[in-house]
VMD Tcl script that draws the C-alpha trace (Angstrom):
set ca {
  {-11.63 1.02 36.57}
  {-14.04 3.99 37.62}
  {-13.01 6.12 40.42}
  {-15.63 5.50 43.81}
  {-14.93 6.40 47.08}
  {-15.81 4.86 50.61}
  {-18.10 6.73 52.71}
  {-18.35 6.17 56.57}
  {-21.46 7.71 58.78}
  {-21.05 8.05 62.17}
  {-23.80 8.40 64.60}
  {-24.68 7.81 68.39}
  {-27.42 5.60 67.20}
  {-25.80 3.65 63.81}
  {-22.79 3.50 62.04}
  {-23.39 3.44 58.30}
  {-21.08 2.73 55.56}
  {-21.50 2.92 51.97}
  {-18.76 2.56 48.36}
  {-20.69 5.17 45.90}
  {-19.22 5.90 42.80}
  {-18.55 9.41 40.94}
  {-22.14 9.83 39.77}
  {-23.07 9.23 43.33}
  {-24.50 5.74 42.99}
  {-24.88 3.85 45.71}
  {-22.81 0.59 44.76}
  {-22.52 -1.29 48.23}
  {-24.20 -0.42 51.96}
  {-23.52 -2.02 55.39}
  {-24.88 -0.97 58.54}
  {-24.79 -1.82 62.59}
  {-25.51 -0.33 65.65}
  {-22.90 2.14 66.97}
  {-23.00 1.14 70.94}
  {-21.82 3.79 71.53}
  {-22.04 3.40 75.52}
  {-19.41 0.81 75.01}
  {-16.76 3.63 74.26}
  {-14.15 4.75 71.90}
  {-12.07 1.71 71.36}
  {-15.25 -0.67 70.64}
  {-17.01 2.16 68.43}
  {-13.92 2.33 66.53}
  {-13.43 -1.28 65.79}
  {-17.02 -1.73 64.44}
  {-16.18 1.38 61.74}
  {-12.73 -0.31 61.06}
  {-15.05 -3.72 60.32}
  {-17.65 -1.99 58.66}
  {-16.06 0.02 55.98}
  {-14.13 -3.95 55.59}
  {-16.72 -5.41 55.37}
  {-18.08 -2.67 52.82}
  {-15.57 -2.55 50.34}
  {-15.58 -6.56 50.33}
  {-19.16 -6.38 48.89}
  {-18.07 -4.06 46.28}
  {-15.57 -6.24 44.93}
  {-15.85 -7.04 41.40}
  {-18.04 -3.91 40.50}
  {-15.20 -2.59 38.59}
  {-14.94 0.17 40.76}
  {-11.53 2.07 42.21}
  {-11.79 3.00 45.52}
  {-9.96 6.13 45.77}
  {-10.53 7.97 48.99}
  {-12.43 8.45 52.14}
  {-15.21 10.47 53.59}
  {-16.08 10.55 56.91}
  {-18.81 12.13 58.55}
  {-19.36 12.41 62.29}
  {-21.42 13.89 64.95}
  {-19.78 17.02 66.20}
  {-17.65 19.02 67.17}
  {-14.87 18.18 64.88}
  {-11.31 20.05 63.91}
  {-12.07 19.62 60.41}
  {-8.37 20.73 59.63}
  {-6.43 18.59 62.02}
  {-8.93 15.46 61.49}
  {-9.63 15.02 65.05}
  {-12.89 14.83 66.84}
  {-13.84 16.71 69.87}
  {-15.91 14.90 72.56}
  {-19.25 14.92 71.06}
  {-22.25 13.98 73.70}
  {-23.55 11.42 72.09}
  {-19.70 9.36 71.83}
  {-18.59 9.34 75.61}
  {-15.20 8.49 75.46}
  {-14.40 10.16 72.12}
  {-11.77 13.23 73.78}
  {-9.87 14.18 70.72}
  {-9.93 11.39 68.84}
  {-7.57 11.75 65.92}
  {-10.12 10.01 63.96}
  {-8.77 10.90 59.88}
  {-5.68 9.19 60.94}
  {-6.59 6.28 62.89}
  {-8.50 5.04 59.40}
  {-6.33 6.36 56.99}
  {-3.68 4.50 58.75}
  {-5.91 1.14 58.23}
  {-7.01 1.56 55.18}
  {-4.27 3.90 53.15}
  {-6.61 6.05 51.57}
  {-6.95 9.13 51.83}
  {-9.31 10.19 54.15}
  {-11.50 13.53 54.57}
  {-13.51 14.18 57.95}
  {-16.61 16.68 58.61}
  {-18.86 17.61 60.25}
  {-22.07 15.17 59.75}
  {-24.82 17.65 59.40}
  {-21.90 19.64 56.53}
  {-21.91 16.29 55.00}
  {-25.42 16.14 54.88}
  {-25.63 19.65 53.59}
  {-23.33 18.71 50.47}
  {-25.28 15.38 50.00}
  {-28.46 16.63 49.74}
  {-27.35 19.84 47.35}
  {-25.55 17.10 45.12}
  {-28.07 14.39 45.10}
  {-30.94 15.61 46.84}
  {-33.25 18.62 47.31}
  {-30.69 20.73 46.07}
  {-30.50 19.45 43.23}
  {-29.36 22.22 40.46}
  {-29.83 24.92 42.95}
  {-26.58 27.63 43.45}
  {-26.61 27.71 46.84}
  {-28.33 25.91 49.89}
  {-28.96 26.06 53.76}
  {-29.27 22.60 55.23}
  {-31.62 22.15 58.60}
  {-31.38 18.84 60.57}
  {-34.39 19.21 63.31}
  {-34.24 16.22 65.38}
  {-32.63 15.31 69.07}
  {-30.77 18.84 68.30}
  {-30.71 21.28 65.34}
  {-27.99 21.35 63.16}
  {-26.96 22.82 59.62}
  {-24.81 23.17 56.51}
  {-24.45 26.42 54.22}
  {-23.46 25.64 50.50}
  {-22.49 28.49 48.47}
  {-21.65 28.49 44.68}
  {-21.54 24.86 45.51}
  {-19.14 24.88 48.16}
  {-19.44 23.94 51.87}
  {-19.04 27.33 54.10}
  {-16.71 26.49 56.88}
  {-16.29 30.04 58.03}
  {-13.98 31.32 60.82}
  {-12.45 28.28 62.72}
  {-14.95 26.21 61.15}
  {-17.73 27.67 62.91}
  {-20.12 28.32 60.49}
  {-24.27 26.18 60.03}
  {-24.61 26.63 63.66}
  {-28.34 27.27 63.05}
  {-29.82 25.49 66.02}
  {-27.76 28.30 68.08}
  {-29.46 31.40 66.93}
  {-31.16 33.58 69.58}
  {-34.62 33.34 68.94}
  {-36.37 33.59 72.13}
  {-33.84 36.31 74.05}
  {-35.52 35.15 77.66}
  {-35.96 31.65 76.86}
  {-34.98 28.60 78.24}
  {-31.38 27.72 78.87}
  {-29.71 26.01 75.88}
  {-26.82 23.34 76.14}
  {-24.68 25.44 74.89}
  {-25.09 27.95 78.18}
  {-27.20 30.81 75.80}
  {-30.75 31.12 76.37}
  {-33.47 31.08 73.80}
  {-31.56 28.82 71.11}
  {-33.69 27.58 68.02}
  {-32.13 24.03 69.28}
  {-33.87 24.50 72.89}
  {-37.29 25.43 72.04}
  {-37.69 23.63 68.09}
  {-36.26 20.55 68.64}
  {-37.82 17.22 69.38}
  {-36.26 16.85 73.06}
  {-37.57 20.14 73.56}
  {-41.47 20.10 72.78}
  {-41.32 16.91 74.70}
  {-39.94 18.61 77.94}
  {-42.29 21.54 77.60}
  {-45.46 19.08 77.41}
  {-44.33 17.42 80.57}
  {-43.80 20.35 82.25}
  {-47.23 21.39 81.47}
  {-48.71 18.38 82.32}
  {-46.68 18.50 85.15}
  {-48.15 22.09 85.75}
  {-52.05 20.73 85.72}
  {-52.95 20.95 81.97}
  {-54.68 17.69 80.17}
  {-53.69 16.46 77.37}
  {-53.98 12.43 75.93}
  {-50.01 12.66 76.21}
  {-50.53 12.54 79.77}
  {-51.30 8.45 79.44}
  {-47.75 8.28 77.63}
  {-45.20 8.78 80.37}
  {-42.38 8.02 77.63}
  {-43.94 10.01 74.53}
  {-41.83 11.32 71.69}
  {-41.60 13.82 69.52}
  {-43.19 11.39 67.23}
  {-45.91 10.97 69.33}
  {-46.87 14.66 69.70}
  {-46.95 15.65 66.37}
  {-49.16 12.44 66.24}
  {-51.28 13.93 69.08}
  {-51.43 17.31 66.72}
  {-53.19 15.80 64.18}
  {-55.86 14.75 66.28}
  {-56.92 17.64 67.76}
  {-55.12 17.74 70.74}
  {-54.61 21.55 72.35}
  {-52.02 21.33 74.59}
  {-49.54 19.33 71.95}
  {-50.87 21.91 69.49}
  {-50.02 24.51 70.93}
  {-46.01 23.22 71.60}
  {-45.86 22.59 68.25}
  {-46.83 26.10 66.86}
  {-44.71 27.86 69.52}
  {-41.67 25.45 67.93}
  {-42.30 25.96 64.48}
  {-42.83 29.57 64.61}
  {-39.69 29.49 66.24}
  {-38.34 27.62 63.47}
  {-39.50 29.89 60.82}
  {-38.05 32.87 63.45}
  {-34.74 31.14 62.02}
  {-35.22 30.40 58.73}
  {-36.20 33.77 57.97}
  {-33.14 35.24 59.61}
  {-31.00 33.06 57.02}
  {-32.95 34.16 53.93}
  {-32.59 37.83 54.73}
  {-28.78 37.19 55.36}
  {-27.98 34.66 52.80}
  {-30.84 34.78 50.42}
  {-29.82 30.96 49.06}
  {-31.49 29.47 46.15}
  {-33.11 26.72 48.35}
  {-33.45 25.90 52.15}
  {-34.24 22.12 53.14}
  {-35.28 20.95 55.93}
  {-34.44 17.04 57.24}
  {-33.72 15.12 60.38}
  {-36.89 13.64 62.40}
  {-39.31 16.13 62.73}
  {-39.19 16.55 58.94}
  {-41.14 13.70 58.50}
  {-44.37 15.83 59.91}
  {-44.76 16.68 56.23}
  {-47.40 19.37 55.98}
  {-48.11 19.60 59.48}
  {-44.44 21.30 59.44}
  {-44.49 22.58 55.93}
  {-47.60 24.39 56.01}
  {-47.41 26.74 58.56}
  {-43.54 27.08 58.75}
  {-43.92 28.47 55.11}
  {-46.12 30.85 56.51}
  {-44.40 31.71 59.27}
  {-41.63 32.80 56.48}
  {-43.73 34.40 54.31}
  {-44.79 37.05 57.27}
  {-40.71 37.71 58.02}
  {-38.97 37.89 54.90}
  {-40.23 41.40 52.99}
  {-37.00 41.73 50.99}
  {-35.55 38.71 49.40}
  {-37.45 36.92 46.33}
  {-39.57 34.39 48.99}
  {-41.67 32.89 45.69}
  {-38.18 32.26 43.84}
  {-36.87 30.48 47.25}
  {-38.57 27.20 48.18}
  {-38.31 25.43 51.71}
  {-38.12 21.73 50.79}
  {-38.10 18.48 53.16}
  {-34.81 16.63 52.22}
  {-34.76 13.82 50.29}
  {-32.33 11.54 50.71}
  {-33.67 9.80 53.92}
  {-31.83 7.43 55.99}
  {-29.10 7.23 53.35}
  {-27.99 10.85 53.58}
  {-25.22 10.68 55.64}
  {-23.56 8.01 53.38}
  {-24.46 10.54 50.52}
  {-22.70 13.26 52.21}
  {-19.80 11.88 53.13}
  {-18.98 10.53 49.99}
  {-19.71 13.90 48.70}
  {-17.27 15.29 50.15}
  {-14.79 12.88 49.53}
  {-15.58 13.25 46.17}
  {-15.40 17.25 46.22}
  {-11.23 15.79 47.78}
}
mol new
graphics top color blue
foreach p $ca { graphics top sphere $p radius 0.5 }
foreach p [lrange $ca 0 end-1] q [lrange $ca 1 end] { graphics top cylinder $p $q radius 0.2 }
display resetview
């Protein structure tokens, strides 16, 4: 029987599991709302059921199931296997999540960080395909990244490193959950262009978001493309922010390939276009043509990908 492995996604909006074999087929896929607001104990049940229910439907593919991978929202004691209160799990207060399922399911079991997964999924399977090295950007409710190197995930000191969505890249700028001011993650990400358009139309300006008392991030890039100033003008403040960051991580790094995924990815060119740009005017010293900034592809199914990436990396 081939060797596959189970891989388990957890999110504060779905849980997704998935049995993928060594090439990194996709041979089975289940998926339910997480509930999160329901706490730990209920949130923990549904994974328990899902990656059950999961394996079931890849009986009789002829596959071995031989280990775990887990990816979760952060932060998580990758070493230790325990999770660390993440915002968007209330209840989850170190959570020693590797050994509540290996204990169910006898396997063994490998837990990271969801946007490392991610990282490792797309440089297997995805955008980084063949590439040597990668840096991973999910821009969505918050920023997040992975750093791949001679392809490895970079953990760094106490598993600290990817932070990308806490670089400094407005020094007076507005106050960051994290405490710091000026984070990529407070003025790039979706939650943030939003508040900055209400505060503005808060502030007097006019805008056709100002009919939308719930708009999204969606919803103002949508407002971009037809010609609207005030949502134009958030979203080139955010992206040259964005490319503020990016640049920082090709002059330090220089990786083969930097892609880009979460939500706001899905802008295509109205991202893209002037985020290359952006780049091309900040990086003087690396090899810029030889490095290209790619949207990810994997899609919805990356978090499956990653995990069982690196449960297949054991």
């Amino acid at each position: 029987m081939a060797d596959a492995v189970l891989a388990i996604d957890i999110g504060g909006t779905k849980l997704a599991a998935g049995v993928v074999d060594a090439a990194g087929t996709m041979r089975a896929r289940t998926e339910v709302p997480t509930r999160a607001a329901e706490g730990l104990e209920p949130v923990l049940g549904r994974i328990i059921d899902l990656g059950r229910e999961t394996l079931a439907r890849a009986e009789g593919s002829g596959l071995a199931v031989q280990r775990i991978g887990v990816g979760c929202a952060g932060p998580v004691d990758r070493q230790r296997g325990m999770v660390r209160n993440p915002p968007n799990l209330p209840g989850w207060e170190q959570v020693p999540l590797r050994e509540r399922i290996r204990a169910v399911f006898g396997l063994p079991t490998i837990l990271e960080n969801d946007a490392n997964a991610a990282a490792l999924g797309e440089y297997r399977y995805g955008a980084g395909r063949g590439a040597g090295s990668l840096v991973y950007y999910t821009v969505s409710t918050g920023i997040g990244g992975g750093i791949v190197l001679g392809g490895r995930l970079w953990h760094g000191f106490a598993d600290a490193a990817g932070e990308v969505g806490h670089m400094t890249v407005q020094p007076d700028g507005p106050r960051c959950g994290c405490g710091n001011r000026g984070c990529l993650e407070a003025v790039a990400s979706g939650p943030s262009m939003v508040r900055r358009a209400r505060e503005a139309l808060q502030a007097g300006r006019t805008s056709r978001l100002g009919s939308r008392p719930d708009f999204t991030a969606r919803e103002l890039a949508a407002a971009v493309r037809e010609g609207d100033e005030l949502a134009a003008e958030i979203w080139s403040e955010a992206v040259r922010c964005l490319g503020i960051g990016v640049a920082a991580v090709i002059n330090i790094l220089a990786p083969e390939r930097i892609v880009i995924g979460g939500g706001i990815s899905r802008a295509g060119d109205l991202l893209f276009a002037p985020l290359r740009d952006e780049v091309r005017r900040r990086v003087k010293l690396p090899p810029l043509e030889s490095i290209p900034i790619l949207p990810a592809a994997l899609g919805p199914d990356v978090g499956i990908l990653g995990a069982a990436a690196v449960a297949l990396d054991g």
